[in-house]
C-alpha positions as CSV (number, residue, x, y, z in Angstrom):
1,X,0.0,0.0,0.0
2,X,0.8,3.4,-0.7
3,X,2.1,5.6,2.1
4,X,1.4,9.8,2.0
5,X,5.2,9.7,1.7
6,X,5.7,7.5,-0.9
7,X,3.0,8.6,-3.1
8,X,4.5,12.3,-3.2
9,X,7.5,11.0,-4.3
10,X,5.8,9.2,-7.0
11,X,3.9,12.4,-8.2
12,X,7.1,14.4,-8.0
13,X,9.0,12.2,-9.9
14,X,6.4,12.1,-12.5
15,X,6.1,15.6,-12.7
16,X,10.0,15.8,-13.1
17,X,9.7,13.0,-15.9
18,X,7.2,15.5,-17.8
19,X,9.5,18.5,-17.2
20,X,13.0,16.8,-18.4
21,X,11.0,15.4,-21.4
22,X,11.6,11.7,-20.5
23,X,10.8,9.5,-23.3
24,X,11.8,6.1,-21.7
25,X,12.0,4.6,-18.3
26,X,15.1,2.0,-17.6
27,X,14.5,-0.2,-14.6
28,X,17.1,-1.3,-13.3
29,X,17.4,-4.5,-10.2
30,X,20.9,-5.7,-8.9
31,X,21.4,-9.7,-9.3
32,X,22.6,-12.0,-6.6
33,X,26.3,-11.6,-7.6
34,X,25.8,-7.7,-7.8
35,X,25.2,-6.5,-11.0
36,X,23.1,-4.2,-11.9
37,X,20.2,-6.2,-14.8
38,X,18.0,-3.8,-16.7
39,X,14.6,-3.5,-18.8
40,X,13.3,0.0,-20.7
41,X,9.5,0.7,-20.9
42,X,8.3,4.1,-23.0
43,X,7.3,6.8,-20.6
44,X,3.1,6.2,-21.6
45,X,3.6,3.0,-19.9
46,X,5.5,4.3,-16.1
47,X,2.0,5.2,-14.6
48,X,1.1,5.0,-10.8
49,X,-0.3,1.4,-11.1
50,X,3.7,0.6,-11.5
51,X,4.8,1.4,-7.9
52,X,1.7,-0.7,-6.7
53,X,1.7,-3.6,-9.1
54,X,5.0,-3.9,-10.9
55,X,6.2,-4.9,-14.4
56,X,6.7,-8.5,-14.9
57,X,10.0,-10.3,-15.6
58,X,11.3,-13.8,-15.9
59,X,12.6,-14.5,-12.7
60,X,14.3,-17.7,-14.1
61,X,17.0,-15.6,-16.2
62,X,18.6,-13.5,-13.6
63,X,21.3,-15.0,-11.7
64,X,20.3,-16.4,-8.5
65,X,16.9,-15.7,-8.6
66,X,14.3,-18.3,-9.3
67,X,13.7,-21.8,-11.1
68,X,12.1,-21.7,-14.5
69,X,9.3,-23.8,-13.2
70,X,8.5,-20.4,-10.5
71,X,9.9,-18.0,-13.0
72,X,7.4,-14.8,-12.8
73,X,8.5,-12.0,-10.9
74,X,7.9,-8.4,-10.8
75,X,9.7,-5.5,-10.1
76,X,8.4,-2.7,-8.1
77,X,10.7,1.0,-8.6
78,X,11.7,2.7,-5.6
79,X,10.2,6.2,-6.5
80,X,13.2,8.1,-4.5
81,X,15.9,6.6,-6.4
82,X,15.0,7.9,-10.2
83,X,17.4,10.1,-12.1
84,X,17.9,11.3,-16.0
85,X,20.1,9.0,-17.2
86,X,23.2,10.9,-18.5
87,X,24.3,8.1,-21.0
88,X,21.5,8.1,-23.4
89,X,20.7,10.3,-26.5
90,X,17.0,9.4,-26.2
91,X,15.9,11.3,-22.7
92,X,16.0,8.4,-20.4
93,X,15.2,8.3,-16.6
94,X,16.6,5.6,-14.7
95,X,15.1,4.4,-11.5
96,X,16.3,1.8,-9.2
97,X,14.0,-1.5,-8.3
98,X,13.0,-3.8,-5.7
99,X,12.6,-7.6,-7.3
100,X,9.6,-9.0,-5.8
101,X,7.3,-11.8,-5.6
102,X,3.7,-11.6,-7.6
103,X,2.7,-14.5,-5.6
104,X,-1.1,-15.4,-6.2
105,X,-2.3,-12.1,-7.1
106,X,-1.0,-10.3,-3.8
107,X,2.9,-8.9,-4.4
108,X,5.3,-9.8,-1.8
109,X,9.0,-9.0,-0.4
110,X,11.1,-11.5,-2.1
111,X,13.7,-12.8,0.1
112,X,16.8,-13.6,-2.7
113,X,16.5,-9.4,-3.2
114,X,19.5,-7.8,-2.3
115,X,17.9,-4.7,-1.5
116,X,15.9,-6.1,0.7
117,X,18.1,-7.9,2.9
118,X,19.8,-4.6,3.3
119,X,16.3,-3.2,4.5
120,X,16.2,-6.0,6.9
121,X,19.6,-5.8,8.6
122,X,19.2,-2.5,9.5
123,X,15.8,-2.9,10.7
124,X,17.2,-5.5,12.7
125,X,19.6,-3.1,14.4
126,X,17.3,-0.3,15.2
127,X,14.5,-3.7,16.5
128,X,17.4,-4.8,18.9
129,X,18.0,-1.1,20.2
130,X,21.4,-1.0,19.3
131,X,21.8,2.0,16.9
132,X,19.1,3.8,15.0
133,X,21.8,4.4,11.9
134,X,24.8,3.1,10.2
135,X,26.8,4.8,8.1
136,X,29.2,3.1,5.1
137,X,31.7,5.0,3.5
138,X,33.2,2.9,0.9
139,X,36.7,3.7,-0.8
140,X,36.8,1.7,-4.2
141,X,39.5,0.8,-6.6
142,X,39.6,-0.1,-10.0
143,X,41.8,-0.3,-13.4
144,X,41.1,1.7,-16.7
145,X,42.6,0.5,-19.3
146,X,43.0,1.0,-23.2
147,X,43.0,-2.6,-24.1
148,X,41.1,-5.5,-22.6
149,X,41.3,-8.7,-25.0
150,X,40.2,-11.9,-23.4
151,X,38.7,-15.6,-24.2
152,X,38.9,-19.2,-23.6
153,X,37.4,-22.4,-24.9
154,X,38.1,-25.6,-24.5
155,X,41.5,-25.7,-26.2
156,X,42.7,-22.0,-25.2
157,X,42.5,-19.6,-22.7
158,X,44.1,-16.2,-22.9
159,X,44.1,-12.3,-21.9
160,X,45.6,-9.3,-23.1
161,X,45.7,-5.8,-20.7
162,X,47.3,-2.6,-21.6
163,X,47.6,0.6,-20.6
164,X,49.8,3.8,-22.1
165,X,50.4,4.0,-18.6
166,X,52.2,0.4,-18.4
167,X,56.0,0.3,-17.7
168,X,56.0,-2.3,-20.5
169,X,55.3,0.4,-23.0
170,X,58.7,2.2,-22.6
171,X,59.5,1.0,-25.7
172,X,56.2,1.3,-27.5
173,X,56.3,2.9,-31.3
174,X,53.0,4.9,-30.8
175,X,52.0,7.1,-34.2
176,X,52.2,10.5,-31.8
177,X,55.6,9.4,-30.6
178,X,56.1,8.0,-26.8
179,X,56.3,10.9,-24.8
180,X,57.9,8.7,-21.8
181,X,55.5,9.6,-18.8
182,X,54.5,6.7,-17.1
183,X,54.0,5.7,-13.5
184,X,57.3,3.2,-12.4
185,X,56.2,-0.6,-11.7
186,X,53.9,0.0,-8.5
187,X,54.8,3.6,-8.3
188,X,51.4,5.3,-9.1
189,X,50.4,6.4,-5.7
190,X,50.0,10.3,-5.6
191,X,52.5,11.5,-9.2
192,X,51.2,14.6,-10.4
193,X,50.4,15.2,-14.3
194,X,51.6,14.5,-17.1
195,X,52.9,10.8,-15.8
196,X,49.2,11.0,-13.7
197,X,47.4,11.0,-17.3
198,X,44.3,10.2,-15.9
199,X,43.0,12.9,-14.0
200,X,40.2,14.7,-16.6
201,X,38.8,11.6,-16.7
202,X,38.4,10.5,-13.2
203,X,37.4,14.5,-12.9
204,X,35.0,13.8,-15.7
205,X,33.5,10.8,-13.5
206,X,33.3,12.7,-10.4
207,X,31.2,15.4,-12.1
208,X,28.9,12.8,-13.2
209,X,28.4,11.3,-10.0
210,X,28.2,14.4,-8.0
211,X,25.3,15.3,-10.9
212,X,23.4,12.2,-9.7
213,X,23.9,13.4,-6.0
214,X,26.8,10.8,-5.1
215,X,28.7,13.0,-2.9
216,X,32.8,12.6,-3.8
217,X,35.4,13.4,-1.3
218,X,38.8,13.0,-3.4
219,X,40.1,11.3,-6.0
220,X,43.5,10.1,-7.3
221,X,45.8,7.7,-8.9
222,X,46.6,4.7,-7.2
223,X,49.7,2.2,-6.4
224,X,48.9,0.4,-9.4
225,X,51.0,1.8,-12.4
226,X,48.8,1.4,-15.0
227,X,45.9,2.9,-15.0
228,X,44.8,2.3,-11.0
229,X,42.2,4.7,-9.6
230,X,40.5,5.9,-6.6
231,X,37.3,7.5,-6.5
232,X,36.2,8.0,-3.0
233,X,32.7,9.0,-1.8
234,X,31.3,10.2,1.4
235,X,29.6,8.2,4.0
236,X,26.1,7.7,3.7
237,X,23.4,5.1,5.8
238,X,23.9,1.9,4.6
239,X,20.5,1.3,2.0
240,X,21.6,4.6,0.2
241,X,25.3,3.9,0.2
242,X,24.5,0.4,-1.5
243,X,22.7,2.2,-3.9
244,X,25.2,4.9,-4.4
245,X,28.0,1.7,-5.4
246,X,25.6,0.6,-7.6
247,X,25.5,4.1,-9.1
248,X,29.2,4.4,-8.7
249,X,30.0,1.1,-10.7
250,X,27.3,2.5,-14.1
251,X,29.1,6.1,-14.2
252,X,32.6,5.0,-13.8
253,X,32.2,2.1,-16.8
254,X,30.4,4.7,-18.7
255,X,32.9,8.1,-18.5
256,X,35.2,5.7,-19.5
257,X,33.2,4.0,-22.3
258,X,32.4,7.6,-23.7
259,X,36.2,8.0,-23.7
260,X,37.3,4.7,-26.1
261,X,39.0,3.2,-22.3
262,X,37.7,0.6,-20.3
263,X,37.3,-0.2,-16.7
264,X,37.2,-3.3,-14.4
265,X,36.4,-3.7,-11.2
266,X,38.3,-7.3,-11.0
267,X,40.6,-7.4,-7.5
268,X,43.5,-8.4,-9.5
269,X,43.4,-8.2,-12.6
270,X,47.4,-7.8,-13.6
271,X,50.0,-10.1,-12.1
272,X,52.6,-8.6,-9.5
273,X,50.3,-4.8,-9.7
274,X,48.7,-3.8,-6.8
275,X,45.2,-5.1,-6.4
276,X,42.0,-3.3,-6.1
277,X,39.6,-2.9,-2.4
278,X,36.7,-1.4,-1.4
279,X,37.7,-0.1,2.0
280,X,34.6,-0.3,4.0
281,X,34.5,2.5,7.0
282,X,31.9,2.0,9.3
283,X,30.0,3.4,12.5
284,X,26.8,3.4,14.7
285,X,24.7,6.4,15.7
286,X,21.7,7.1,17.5
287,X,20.1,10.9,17.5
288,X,22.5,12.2,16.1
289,X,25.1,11.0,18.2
290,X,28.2,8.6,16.9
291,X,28.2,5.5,19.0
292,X,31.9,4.7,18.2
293,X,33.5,7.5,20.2
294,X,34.9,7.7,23.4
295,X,38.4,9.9,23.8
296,X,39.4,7.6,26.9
297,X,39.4,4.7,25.2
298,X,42.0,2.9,22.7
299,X,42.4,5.3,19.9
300,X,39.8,7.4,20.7
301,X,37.0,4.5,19.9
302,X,34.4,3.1,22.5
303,X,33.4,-0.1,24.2
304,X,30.6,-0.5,21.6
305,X,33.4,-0.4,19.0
306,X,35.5,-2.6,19.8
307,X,33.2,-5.7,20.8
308,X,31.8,-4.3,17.0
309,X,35.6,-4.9,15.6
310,X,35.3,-8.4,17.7
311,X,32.3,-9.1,15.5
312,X,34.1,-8.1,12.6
313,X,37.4,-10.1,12.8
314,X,35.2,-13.5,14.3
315,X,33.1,-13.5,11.3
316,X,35.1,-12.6,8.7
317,X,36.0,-15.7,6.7
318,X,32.7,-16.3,6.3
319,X,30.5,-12.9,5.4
320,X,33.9,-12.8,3.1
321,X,32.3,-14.6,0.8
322,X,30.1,-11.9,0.3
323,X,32.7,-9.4,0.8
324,X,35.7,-10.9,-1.5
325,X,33.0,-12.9,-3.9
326,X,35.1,-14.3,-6.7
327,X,38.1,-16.6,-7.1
328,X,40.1,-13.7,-8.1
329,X,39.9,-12.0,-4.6
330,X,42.2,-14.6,-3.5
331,X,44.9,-13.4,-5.8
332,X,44.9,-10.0,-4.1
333,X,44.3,-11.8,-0.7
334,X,47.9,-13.3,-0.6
335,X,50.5,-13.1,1.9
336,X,53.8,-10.9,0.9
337,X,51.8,-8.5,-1.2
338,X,50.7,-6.1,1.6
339,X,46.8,-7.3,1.3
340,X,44.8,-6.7,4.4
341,X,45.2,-10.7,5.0
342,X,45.8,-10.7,8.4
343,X,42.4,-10.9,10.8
344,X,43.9,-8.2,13.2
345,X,43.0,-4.4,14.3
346,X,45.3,-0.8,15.4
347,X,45.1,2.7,14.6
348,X,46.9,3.7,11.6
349,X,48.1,0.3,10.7
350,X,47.0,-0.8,7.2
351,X,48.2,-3.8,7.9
352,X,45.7,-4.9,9.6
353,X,42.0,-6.1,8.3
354,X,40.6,-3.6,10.6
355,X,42.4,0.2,10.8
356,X,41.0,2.9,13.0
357,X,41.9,6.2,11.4
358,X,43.8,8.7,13.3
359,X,42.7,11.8,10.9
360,X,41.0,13.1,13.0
361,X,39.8,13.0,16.8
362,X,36.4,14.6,16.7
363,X,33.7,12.5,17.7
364,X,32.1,11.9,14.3
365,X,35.4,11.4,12.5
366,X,35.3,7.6,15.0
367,X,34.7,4.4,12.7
368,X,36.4,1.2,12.2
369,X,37.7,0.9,8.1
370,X,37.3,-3.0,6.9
371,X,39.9,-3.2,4.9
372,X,39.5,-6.6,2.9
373,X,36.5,-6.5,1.0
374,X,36.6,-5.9,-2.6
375,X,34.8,-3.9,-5.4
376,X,33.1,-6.9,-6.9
377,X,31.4,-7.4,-3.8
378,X,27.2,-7.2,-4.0
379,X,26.8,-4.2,-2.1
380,X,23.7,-4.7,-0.3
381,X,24.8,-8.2,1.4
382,X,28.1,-7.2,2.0
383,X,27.1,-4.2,3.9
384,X,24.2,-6.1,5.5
385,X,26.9,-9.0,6.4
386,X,29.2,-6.8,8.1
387,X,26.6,-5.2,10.0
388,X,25.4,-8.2,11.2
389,X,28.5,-9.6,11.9
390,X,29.1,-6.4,14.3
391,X,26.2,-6.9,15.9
392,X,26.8,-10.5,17.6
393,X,30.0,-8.7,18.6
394,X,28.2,-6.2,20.5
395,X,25.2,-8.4,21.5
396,X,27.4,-10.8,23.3
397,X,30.0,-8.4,24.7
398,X,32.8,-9.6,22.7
399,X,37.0,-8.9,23.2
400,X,38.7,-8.2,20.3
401,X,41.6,-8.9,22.3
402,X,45.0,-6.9,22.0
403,X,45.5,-4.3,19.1
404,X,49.1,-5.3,16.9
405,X,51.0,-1.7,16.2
406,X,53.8,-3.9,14.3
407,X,54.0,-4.0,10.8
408,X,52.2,-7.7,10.5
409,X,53.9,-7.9,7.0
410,X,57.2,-8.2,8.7
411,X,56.2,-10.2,11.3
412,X,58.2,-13.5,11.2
413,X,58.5,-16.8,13.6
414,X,56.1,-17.5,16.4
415,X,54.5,-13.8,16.3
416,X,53.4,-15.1,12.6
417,X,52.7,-18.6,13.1
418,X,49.7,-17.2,15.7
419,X,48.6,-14.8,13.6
420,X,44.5,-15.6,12.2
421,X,44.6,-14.7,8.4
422,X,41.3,-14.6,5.8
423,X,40.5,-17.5,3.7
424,X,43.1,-18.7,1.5
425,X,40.0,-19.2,-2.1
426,X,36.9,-18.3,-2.4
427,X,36.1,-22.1,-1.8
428,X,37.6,-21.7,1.8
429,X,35.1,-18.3,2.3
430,X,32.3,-20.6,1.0
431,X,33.1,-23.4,3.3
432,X,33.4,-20.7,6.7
433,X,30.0,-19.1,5.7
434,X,28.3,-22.8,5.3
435,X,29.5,-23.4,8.5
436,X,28.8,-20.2,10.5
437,X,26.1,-17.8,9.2
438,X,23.8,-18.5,12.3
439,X,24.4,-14.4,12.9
440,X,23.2,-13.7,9.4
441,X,19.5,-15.8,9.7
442,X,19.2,-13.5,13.2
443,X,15.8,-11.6,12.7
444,X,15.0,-13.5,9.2
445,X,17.7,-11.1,8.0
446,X,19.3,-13.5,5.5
447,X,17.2,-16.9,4.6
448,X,18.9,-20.3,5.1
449,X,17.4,-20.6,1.3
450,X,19.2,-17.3,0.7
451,X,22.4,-18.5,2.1
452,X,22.1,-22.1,0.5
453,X,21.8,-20.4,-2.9
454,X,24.1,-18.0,-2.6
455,X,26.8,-20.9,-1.8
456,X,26.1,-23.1,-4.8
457,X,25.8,-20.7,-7.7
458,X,29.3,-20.0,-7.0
459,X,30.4,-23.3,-6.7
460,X,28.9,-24.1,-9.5
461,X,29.3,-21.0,-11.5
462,X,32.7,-19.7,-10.1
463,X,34.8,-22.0,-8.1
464,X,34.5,-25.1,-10.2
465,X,34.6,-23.7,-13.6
466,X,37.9,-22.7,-12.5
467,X,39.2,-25.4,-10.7
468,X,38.3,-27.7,-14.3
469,X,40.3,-25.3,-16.7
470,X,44.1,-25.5,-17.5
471,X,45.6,-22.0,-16.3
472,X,47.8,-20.9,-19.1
473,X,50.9,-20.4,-16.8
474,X,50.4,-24.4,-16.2
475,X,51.7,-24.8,-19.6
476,X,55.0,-22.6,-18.9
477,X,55.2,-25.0,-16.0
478,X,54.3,-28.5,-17.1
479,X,54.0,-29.0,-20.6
480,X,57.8,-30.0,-21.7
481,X,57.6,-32.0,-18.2
């Protein structure tokens, strides 16, 4: 039913749609992997019955969602989320929407919807009187490049990346002539133009985002030499963060499409480059007031925080498989390439899974940073998995023990061999969230279905696929064996 709220936001955005001149309406629902799926319907079609009855897909050809034998489904658009689309020529607006069930005639919350497990965890939070608010303020990575060639069948498998930032192109013949200004191998962190050739176009992307009212706090080159990039934007509660990544990931592929260059979001996509995070910092607040704060305690962070952090670090090698999601995680996830792989917490130390940031001491600068989550993550569960994960932390009063100041990448010997570290494959993450997810199902929050599903569409999909195929280095390795 139609709340008084709801239904002016409905006749505002029509009236906006009739203003701008909108001649189609793209719906757009994120999968169960995390990727945004899509549908246009002209504008004569977008009428009020739509927020109240849906359109109708076929539930049975999204990933994750349901069997062909149950395959109707309908979509219902979240009238607060529209915006003119600033990638089409025809007038386009965009509007973000929640999968549901049509059930028999009567349409229902669907419990394989991202979204909506989102919407649960954090009514969860405020149900247990823990926090009326979280806030999420993601810092994401990702490559552009100028090349991306890739295949495989069942007798080859290969890729091809470049960049005219790569080192290996010092020797390039380009028609304009090689003008020499490159990052060094891993030295892209912070040079200034022209070897930093990249920043009108992350500008571009910022001004497209900040268009769409994602708010940007910086941007910059990152470690990765060719063609790394950080876009950061500013915290937001959790439902509308997850919707601003999902935002995030459509104008940062698009700038760049405009622009002949191409972007990817993969953790590790070049061998021996840095790899790419989503840095997740997070905090609790209640009228107005941040619940991670306290100036006696360590670093400046409370009680509540740190049985929080407990959460965090308990339950990580298992909401990691939301959080790290694909078998190429694990290749940024490795020991010895200074990957936040070690399940520890301290200030400053990015080292550690878990930093506290020293920036700044005022009260609503306190939050914990997650440090080993990555941007192929589903927004929605992985914020909704951390949240919940922090929650048994603070429900049952946990000790996140002693914080480790040390550099843990040096660490060597017995201080090492004691050290708890994040799975070692996404199969590993798969196995520790089979095996403890009872803090997810808390409240209904995530479904044992949910959970179940989630766990053998990558198997099936991701992990074994892989595990079948020759890797092309193999051949370097074994073939003249």
């Amino acid at each position: 039913m139609t709340n008084n709220k709801s239904q002016e936001a409905i006749t505002n955005l029509l009236t906006m749609c009739e203003k701008e001149g909108i001649k189609m309406v793209d719906i757009k629902f994120t999968d169960l992997p995390g990727t945004w799926q899509h549908f246009t319907v002209p504008i004569g079609e977008f009428t009020q019955e739509v927020f109240e009855e849906g359109l109708g897909f076929d539930g049975s050809s999204i990933r994750g969602f349901q069997s062909i034998e149950d395959s109707d489904m309908v979509v219902v658009p979240d009238p607060e989320t529209g915006f003119v689309d600033p990638f089409t020529k025809i007038p386009t607006l965009s509007i973000i929407a929640e999968p549901m069930d049509p059930g028999d005639g009567t349409v229902k919350e669907y419990d394989n919807n991202p979204r909506y497990i989102a919407r649960k965890a954090i009514q969860y939070m405020k149900d247990q009187g823990i926090a009326e608010e979280i806030y999420i303020g993601p810092e994401l990575e990702f490559y552009i490049f100028d090349d991306a060639r890739f295949g495989s069948d069942g007798h080859f498998a290969s890729y091809a990346l470049d960049s005219s930032e790569g080192h290996w192109n010092g020797l390039t013949e380009y028609p304009e002539g090689n003008l020499g200004h490159r990052p060094q191998f891993q030295g892209g962190y912070f040079p200034a133009a022209p070897t930093d050739s990249l920043q009108d176009l992350r500008s571009e992307m910022v001004v497209e985002l900040e268009k769409l009212g994602v708010v940007v706090e910086k941007h910059h080159h990152e470690v990765g030499g060719p063609g790394q990039t950080e876009i950061d934007i500013r915290y937001e509660q959790l439902l509308k963060q997850a919707d601003n990544v999902m935002m995030y990931k459509y104008v940062i592929k698009n700038v760049a499409w405009r622009h002949n260059k191409s972007v990817t979001f993969m953790p590790k996509p070049l061998f021996e480059q840095a790899g790419s995070g989503m840095h997740t910092h997070q905090s609790l607040w209640t009228d107005g007031k941040p619940l991670f704060s306290d100036p006696s305690g360590y670093a400046g962070i409370s009680e509540m925080a740190l049985q929080y952090t407990a959460g965090l670090l308990q339950h990580a090698p298992s909401f990691l498989a939301f959080g790290a999601p694909t078998t190429n995680s694990y290749k940024r996830l490795t020991p010895g390439y200074e990957a936040p792989v070690v399940l520890e917490y301290s200030k400053r130390n990015r080292s550690a899974a878990i930093r506290i940031p020293m920036y700044s001491q005022k009260p609503k600068a306190k939050r914990l940073e997650f440090r080993s989550a990555d941007p192929m993550a589903n927004p929605y569960l992985t914020f909704a998995a951390m949240l919940m994960a922090g929650l048994d932390g603070i429900q049952n009063k946990k000790d996140p023990g002693k914080p480790h100041e040390k550099d843990l990448f040096e660490l060597e010997g017995e201080e090492a061999k004691n050290l708890r570290l994040v799975p070692g494959s996404l199969a590993e993450a798969l196995d520790a969230l089979e095996a403890d997810h009872d803090y997810l199902t808390r409240g209904g929050v995530f479904t044992e279905e949910l959970i179940a599903n989630y766990i053998a569409y990558k198997r099936k999909n991701e992990v074994d696929p892989i595990r079948l195929r020759p890797h092309p280095y193999e051949f370097d390795l074994y073939y003249n064996g």
